[in-house]
Residue, then its C-alpha position, 0 to 999 in steps of 0.5 A: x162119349x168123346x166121340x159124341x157131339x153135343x146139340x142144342x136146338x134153339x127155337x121160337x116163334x118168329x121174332x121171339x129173339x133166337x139171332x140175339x140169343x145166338x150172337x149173345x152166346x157166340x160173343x161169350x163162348x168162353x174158348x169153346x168151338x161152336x158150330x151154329x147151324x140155321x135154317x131161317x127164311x132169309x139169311x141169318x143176321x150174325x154180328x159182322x163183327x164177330x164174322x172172319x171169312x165166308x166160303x158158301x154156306x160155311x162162315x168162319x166166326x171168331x174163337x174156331x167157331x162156324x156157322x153152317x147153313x143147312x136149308x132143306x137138308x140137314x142130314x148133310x150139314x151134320x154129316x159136315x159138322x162131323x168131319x170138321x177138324x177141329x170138331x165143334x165141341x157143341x152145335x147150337x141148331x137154330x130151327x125155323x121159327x115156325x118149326x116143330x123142335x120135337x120133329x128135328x130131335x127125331x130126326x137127329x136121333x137118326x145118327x144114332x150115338x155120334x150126336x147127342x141133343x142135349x135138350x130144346x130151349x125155346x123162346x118166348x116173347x113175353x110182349x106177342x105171346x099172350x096174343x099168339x095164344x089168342x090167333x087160332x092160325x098160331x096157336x097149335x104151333x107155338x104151344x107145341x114148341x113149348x110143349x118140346x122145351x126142356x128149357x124156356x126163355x122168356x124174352x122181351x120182358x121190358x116190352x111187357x106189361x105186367x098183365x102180358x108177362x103174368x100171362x105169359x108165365x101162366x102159358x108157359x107153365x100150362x104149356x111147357x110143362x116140367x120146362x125149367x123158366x130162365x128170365x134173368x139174361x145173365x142165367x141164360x148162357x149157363x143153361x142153354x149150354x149145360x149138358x144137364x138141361x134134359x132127362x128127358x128119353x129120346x124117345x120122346x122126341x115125335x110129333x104129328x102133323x104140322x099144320x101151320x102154312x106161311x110164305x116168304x118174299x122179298x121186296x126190294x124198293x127201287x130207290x128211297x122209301x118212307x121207312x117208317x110208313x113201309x114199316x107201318x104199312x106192313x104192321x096194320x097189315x093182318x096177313x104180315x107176321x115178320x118182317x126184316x131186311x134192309x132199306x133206304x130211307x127218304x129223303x137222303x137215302x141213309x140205309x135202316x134196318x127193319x125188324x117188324x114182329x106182328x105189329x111192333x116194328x124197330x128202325x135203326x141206323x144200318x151199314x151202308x154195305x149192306x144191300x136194301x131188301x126186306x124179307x116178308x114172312x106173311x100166313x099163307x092164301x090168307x086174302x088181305x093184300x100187303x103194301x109192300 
C-alpha cells in the first residue's frame, strides 16, 4: 500500500464553507505534503499567505504542498498528482458544490489500487440547510451529498438559531445515515485526515442522474459601486444562490470582498491587488432577472 495514494473528497452546497475548511487544513498539516485538487466555478480563494509561486494551473503552497486545478478533466490531474516528486502523502479533492461526491468516487475507483479515497466528508450549513431542504430545485442534490458522506461537518453553527441547528442534525441523520457528526472545529482536522473515516466498499460509490441545473457569469462594475446595495440586490434576488468576487466600493474606490449565500451576504476590507469581478452562481432558465 505505499505505492497507494490517499484521497479525501471534500464536498458541500455552495457556500456551506469547503475553502475555510481547506485553508484550515493547509495552515495545520503538520509537515504532511497535501495536494488540493479544485474544481469550483470561479477560482478558488487560497489564503495568499499560504501561496509561494503559481505556474498555470499548479500552485506551490507552503510546507510541499499543491494545489491542482482540474476543471473538466480530472483523470489528468490524478495522473499529475502521481507522477509528482515528491509525491503528496494525501489528496483533498474539493468538488463543485453542486456536485454528486458519490459520482467522482467511481470515477476515481477507475485508477484501480494506485489511489485510494479514504471517505467524503460533506459539509453543511447548519444556518441555509433547513431551508435548502424546503427548495424542491435544491433538495434532491444536497440530500444525495449527504447520503455519500462518511463524514459530516456541520458548519456556521454560531449563525444558527437553535430551532435551524435542531433541524439540521434531525436532517443529517435522516439523510447521512451511518455518517459520523463533527461540530467542534477542533475535531475536524483529526477526522478528515484519518485514514479510518470509512468501511465503506468501494463498491458503493454509484449514482444516478443528476438533475439540478445552475449557471455561472461574471460581472465586473466599470467603476465604484454601492456594495452593500449590489450585495443586497443579488440576495432578494431568487434566481441568485452564490455570489463571490471582488468590488470596488463608493465613494472612495476602497476594494471589499463579497461572499453572498442565498440570502446572507458578508462585506469585508480586501487587498487592493486583487482585481474587481464577482462570480454569480444563479439556477439555470429560471425567469427572475438578477441586478447585476
Amino acid at each position: 500500500m505505499s505505492d497507494t495514494l490517499p484521497m479525501t473528497i471534500i464536498a458541500g452546497y455552495l457556500g456551506a464553507g469547503k475553502t475555510t475548511l481547506i485553508n484550515q487544513i493547509l495552515r495545520n498539516a503538520n509537515g504532511q505534503r497535501l495536494a488540493v485538487l479544485v474544481n469550483e466555478f470561479g477560482a478558488l480563494p487560497i489564503d495568499a499567505d499560504l501561496i509561494e509561486a503559481q505556474d498555470e494551473d499548479l500552485i506551490a503552497l507552503a510546507g510541499g504542498c499543491v494545489c491542482c486545478s482540474y476543471g473538466d478533466d480530472l483523470m489528468l490531474a490524478l495522473s499529475k498528482m502521481r507522477t509528482l516528486d515528491p509525491k503528496p502523502d494525501h489528496v483533498l479533492l474539493e468538488t463543485s458544490g453542486v456536485a454528486l461526491p458519490d459520482k467522482i468516487a467511481a470515477s476515481v475507483g477507475l485508477f484501480g489500487k494506485d489511489i485510494q479515497v479514504l471517505g467524503v466528508v460533506v459539509l453543511a450549513d447548519a444556518e441555509g440547510l433547513p431551508a435548502q431542504l424546503q427548495d424542491n430545485y435544491l433538495a434532491d442534490t444536497i440530500t444525495r451529498q449527504l447520503g455519500a458522506a462518511d463524514l459530516v461537518v456541520l458548519t456556521k453553527t454560531d449563525l444558527a438559531t437553535q430551532d435551524q441547528l435542531n433541524a439540521s442534525r434531525f436532517s443529517i441523520g435522516r439523510h447521512a445515515r451511518g455518517a459520523t457528526l463533527v461540530e467542534n472545529s477542533s475535531d475536524i482536522l483529526h477526522h478528515v485526515l484519518s485514514p479510518d473515516i470509512s468501511q465503506r466498499s468501494p463498491a458503493v460509490f454509484d449514482a444516478g442522474p443528476h438533475h439540478i441545473e445552475l449557471t455561472s457569469r461574471t460581472f465586473t462594475p466599470p467603476g465604484p459601486v454601492d456594495a452593500h446595495a449590489l450585495a443586497q440586490s443579488l440576495a432578494d434576488t431568487d434566481a441568485v444562490v452564490r455570489a463571490k468576487g471582488h468590488l470596488m466600493n463608493e465613494p472612495d474606490g476602497a476594494l471589499v470582498t463579497l461572499q453572498l449565500v442565498g440570502k446572507r451576504f458578508t462585506l469585508t476590507q480586501a487587498d487592493p491587488a486583487l482585481k474587481p469581478g464577482i462570480v454569480i452562481i444563479e439556477k439555470k432558465n429560471n425567469t427572475a432577472s438578477t441586478a447585476a
